[in-house]
C-alpha positions in Angstrom: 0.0 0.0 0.0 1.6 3.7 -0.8 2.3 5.6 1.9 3.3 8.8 2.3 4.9 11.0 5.3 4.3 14.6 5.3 6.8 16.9 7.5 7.6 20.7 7.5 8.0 22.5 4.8 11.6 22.1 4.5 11.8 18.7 5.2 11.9 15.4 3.0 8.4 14.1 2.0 9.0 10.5 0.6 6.5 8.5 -1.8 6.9 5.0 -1.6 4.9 3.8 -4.6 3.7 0.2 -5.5 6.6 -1.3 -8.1 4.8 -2.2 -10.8 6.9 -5.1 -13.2 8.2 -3.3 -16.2 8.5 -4.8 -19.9 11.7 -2.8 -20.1 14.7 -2.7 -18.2 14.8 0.7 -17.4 13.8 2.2 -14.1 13.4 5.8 -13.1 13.2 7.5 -9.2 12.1 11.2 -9.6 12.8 13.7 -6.9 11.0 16.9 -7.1 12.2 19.8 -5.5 10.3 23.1 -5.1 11.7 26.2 -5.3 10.5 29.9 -4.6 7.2 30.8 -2.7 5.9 26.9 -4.5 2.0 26.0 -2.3 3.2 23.7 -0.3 0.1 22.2 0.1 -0.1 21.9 -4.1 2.6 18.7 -3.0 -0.3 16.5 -2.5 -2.0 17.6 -6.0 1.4 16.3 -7.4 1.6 13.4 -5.5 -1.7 12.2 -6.5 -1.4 12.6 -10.4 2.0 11.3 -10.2 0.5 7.7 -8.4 -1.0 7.2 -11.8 2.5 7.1 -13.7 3.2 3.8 -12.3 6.5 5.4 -11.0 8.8 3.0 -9.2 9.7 5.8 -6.0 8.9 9.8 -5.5 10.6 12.2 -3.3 9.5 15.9 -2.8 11.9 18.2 -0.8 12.4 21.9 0.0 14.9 23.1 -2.9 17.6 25.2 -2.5 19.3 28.0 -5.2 21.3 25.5 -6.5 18.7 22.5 -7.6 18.9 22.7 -11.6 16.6 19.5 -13.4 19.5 16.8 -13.8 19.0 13.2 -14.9 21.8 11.1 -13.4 21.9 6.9 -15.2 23.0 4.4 -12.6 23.6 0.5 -12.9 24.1 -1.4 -15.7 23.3 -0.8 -19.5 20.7 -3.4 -19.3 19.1 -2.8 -16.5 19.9 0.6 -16.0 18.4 3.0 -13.4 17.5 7.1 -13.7 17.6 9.1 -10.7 15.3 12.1 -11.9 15.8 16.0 -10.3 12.5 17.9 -11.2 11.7 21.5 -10.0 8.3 22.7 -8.9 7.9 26.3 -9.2 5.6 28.8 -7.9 3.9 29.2 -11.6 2.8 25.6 -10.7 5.4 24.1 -12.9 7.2 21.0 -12.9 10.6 21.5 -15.2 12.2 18.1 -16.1 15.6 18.8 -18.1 14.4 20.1 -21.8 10.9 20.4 -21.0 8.1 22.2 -19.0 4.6 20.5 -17.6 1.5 21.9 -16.2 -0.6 19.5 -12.9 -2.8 18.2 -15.7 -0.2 16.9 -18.2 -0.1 13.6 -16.9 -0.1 11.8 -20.7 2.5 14.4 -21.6 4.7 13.7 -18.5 4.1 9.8 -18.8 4.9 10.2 -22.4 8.6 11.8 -20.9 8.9 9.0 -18.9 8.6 6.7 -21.3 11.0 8.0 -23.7 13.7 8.1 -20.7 13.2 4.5 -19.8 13.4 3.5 -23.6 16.2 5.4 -24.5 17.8 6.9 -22.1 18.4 10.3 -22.1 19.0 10.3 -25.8 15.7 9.1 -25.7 14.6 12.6 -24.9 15.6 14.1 -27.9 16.0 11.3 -30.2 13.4 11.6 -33.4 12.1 8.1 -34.1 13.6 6.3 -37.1 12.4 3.5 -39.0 9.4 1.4 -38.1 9.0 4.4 -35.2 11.8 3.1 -33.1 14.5 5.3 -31.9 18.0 4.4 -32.6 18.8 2.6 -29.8 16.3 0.3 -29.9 16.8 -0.3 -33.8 20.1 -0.7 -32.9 19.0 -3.5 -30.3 16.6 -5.3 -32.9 19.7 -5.5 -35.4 21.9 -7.2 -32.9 19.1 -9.3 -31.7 18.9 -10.7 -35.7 23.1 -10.7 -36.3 23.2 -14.3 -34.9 23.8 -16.7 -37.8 22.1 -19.7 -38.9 22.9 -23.5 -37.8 21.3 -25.3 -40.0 20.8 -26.5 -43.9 18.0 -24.8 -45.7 18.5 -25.5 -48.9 14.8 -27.6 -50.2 13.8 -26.9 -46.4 10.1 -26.9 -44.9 9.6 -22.9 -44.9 7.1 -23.5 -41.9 9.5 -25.6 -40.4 12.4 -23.5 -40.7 10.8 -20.4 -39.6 10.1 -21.9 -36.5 13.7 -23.2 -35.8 14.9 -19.7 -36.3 12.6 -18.0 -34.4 12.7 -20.7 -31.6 16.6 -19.1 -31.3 15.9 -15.4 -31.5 15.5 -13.3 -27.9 12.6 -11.5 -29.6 9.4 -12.5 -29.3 7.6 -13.6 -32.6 4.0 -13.4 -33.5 2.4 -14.8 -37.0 -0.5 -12.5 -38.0 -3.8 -14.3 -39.0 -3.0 -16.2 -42.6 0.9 -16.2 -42.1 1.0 -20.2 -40.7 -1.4 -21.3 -43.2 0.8 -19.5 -46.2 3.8 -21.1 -44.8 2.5 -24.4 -44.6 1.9 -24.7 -48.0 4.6 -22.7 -49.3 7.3 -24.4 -52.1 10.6 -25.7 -50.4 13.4 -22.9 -49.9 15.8 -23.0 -52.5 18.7 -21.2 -50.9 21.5 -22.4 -48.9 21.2 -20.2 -46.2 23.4 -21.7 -43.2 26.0 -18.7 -41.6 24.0 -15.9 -43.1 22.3 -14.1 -40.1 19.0 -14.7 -38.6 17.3 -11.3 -39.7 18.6 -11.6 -43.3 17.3 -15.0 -43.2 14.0 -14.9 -41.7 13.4 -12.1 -44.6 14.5 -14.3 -47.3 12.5 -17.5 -46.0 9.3 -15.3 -45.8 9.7 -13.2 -49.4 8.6 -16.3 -51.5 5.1 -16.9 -49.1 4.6 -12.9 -49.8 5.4 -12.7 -46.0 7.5 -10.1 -44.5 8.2 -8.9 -41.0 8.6 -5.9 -38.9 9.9 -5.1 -35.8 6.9 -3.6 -33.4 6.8 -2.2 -30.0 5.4 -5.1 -27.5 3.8 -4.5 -24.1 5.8 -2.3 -22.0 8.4 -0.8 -23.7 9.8 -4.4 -25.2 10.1 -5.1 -29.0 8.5 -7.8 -31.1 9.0 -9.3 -34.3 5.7 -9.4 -36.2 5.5 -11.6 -39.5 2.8 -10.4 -41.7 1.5 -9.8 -45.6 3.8 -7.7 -47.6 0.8 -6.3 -48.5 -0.4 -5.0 -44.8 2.8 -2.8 -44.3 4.8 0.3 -46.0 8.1 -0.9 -45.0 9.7 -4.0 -43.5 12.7 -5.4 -42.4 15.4 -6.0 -45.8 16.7 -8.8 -46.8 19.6 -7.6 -46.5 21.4 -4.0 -46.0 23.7 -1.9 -48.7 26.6 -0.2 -48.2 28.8 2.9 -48.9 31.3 0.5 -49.8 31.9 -0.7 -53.1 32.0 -4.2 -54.3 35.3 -4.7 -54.5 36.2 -3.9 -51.1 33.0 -5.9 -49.1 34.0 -9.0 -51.4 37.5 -9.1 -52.9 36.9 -12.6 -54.2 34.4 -11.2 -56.7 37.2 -9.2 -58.7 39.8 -12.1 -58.9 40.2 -12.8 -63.0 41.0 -16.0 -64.9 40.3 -17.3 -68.3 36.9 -18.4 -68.9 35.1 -19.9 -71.7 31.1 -21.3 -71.3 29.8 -23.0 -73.5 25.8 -23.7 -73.4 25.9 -24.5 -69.4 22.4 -23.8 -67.7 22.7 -20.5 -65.7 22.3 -21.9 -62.4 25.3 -24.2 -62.9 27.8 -21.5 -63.7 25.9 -19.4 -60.8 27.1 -22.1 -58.4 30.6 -23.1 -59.9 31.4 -19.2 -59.4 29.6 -19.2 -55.3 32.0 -21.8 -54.5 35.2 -19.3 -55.3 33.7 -16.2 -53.9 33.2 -17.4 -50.6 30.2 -15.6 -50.0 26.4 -17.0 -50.1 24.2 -15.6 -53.2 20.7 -15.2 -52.6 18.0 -15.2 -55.3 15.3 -12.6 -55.4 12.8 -15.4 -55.8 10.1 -13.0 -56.0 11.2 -10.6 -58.8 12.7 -13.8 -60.7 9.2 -15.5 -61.0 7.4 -12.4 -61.8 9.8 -11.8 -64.8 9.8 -15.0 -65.8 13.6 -15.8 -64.9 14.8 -19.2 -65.9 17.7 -20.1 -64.3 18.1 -23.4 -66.0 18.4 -21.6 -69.4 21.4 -22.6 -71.0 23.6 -19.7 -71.6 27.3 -18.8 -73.5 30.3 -16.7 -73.1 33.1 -16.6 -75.5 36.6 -17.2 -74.2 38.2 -14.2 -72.5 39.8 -13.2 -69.0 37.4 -11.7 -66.5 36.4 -11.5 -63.3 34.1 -13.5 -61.3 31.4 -10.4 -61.0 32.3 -9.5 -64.8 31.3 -13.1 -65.8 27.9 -12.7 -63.2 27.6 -9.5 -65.2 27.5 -10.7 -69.0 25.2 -14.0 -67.8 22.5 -12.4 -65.9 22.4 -9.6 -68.7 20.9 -12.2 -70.7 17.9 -12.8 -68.9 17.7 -9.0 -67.5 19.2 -9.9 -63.7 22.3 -8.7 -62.2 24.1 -8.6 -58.3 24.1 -6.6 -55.6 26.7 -7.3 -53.0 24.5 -6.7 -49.4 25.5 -7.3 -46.1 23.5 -8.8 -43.5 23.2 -8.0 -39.2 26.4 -9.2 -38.7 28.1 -7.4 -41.7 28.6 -10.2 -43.4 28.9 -9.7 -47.4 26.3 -12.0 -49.7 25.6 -11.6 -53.2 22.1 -10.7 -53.9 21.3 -11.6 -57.5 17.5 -10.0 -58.8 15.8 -8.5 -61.9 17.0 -5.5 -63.9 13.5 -3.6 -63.1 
């Protein structure tokens, strides 16, 4: 049961408040201070509103000429505490560092709260980035998908293998309404995905079932995965990320030259002859190849000359209007991406 002790005005009055069990890691203890010719009796106004905020402990104190609003971070990065200085000023003010409420901005001073225990201070200031998240918790969701694969996908169950990879993440996953049934009767994967991390995965294994999936905010301040129609959603997460870099420097093997000559070998053969001495997984666009009509088992030519491995990709996919993109994945990780021209 709260409880709070009311001395003199200049003494401390303490609000122990119920600890309600947060989502998040973050935790913040506010102290307000008043200042000036601030109603003293106006304390218990404060107190009451601020019972709603499911704050985990409240302390109101006289204030002295040198109380500015500070926000101090204590323990650990993921489980981190913020020890909160507020002022309350005789305008019937409460100033939290970079902002100003009035007694009946609770949602606006909960809404503060929230962005502290999500993001820190940084939080306070931070514009939201994609899918609404601010930095640091993109950040979080990327790091979350970096671990790799550890098994086989190649002619793999998709149903099945989405659920071995979501089984590893530490996000929690949820299939909208039609997902399951779209990957229980989707075509076996094609791709060889094993080492390629779990977010550029989980992307590719959805693409071909129209699926895709984007990071949401769960209850509390946590984050969930949610796998959904491509269809239902502006943006979701890539399969795959580019880079400033070029070519050449994410995936050296691409550039190395020899003599070549091909003579009327299917596409996909000379595709997986050339993946074996790049050292880097290529992914197929499955989804722009069927819709242009991309057969990879068309037998295809190149007269004899000395080029390199991505020159050689070049002159093949021209032929049937593809080409590569070297992409990353979470754990920077170079994979060559090979899709339509359009």
């Amino acid at each position: 049961m709260n409880r709070i002790l009311i001395f003199a005005y200049a003494a401390l009055i303490p609000l122990l408040l119920a600890s309600p069990t947060f989502a998040a890691d973050g935790r913040i203890d506010l102290e307000l201070v008043t200042v000036g010719d601030f109603p003293f009796e106006q304390t218990r106004d404060w107190v009451t509103m601020l019972q709603k905020l499911n704050l985990d402990g409240v302390k109101i104190r006289a204030g002295t000429e040198d109380d500015v609003p500070e926000i101090a971070t204590e323990g650990s990065e993921k489980s981190p505490t913020y020890r909160v200085k507020g002022l309350l000023t005789p305008g019937g003010n409460l100033i939290l560092k970079g902002a100003k409420f009035k007694l009946g901005d609770r949602a606006a001073i909960g809404s503060w709260m929230d962005k502290l225990k999500q993001g820190g201070e940084e939080g306070l200031t931070a514009k939201p980035g994609a899918f609404g998240l601010l930095p640091k918790q993109l950040a979080a969701v990327h790091a979350a998908l970096a671990g790799p694969v550890v098994f086989s996908t190649a002619g793999g169950a998709p149903k099945d293998m989405i659920d071995k990879l979501t089984s590893k993440l530490s996000l929690k996953v949820t299939l909208d309404s039609g997902a399951d049934a779209a990957l229980r009767s989707a075509e076996p994967f094609p791709d060889e995905l094993l080492g390629v991390s779990s977010g550029t995965s989980l992307a590719a294994i959805l693409r071909p079932s129209g699926l895709v999936f984007v990071p949401v905010k769960g209850k509390g301040d946590s984050i969930e995965l949610k796998i959904t129609d491509s269809r239902s959603v502006e943006k979701s997460w890539p399969v795959g990320w580019s880079s400033d870099k070029g070519k050449g420097q994410l995936l050296p093997d691409l550039f190395k030259t020899l003599n070549v000559e091909i003579a009327d070998t299917p596409l996909e053969e000379s595709m997986a002859a050339i993946q074996k001495r790049v050292n880097a997984p290529f992914l197929l666009d499955q989804n722009s190849l069927a819709r242009q009509r991309v057969d990879l088992k068309k037998k295809l030519s190149l007269p004899k000359a000395n080029l390199s491995y991505a020159r050689i990709l070049d002159k093949l996919l021209s032929q049937v209007k593809c080409k590569i993109e070297v992409r990353l994945d979470e754990a920077d990780k170079p994979f060559v991406w090979v899709t339509t021209l359009k």
